[in-house]
C-alpha positions in Angstrom: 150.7 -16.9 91.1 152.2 -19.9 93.0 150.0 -22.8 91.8 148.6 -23.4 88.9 146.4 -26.5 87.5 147.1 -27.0 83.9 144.7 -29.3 82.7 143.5 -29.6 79.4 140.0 -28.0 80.3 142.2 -24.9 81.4 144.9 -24.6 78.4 141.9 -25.0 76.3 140.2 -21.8 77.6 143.3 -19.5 77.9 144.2 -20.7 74.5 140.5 -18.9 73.1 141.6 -15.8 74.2 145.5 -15.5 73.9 146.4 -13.2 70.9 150.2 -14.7 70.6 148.4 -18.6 69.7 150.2 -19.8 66.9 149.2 -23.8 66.5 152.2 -26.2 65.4 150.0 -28.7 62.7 147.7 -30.3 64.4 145.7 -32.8 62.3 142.1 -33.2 62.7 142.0 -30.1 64.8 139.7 -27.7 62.4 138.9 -24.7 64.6 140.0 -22.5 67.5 137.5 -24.8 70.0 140.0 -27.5 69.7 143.2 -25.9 70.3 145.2 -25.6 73.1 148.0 -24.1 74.8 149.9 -27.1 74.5 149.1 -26.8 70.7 150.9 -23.8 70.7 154.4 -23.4 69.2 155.3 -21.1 72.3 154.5 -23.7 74.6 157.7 -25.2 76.0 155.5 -28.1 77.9 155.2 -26.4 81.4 154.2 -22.8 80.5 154.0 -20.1 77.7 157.4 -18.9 76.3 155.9 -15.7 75.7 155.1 -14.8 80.0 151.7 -14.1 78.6 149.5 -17.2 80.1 149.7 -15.9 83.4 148.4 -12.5 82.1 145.7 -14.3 80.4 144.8 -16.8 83.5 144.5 -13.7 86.0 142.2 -12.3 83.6 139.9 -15.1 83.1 140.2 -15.7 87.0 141.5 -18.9 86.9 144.1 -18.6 89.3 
């Protein structure tokens, strides 16, 4: 995958349906609808840590 749009929209889907999610505290967030990638502890601010978003994005078709 060369390009990749990560929008909020976007990080906000993949992040519904990736098993490694593990939020940091996020106040006022109270359920899984709210969260993001870029909630995630492995996010690193420009991808997933863990090499498993693109995994996830091919599967959802989002590429």
């Amino acid at each position: 995958m060369d390009i990749y749009d990560y929008n909020e929209d976007n990080l906000s889907t993949i992040a519904r349906s990736c098993s490694y999610l593990n939020a940091r505290n996020a106040p006022g967030r109270s359920h899984s609808g709210d969260l993001s990638c870029s909630d995630c502890i492995h996010w690193n601010g420009s991808g997933c840590s863990r090499n498993h978003l693109e995994s996830i994005v091919s599967e959802l078709h989002l590429d």
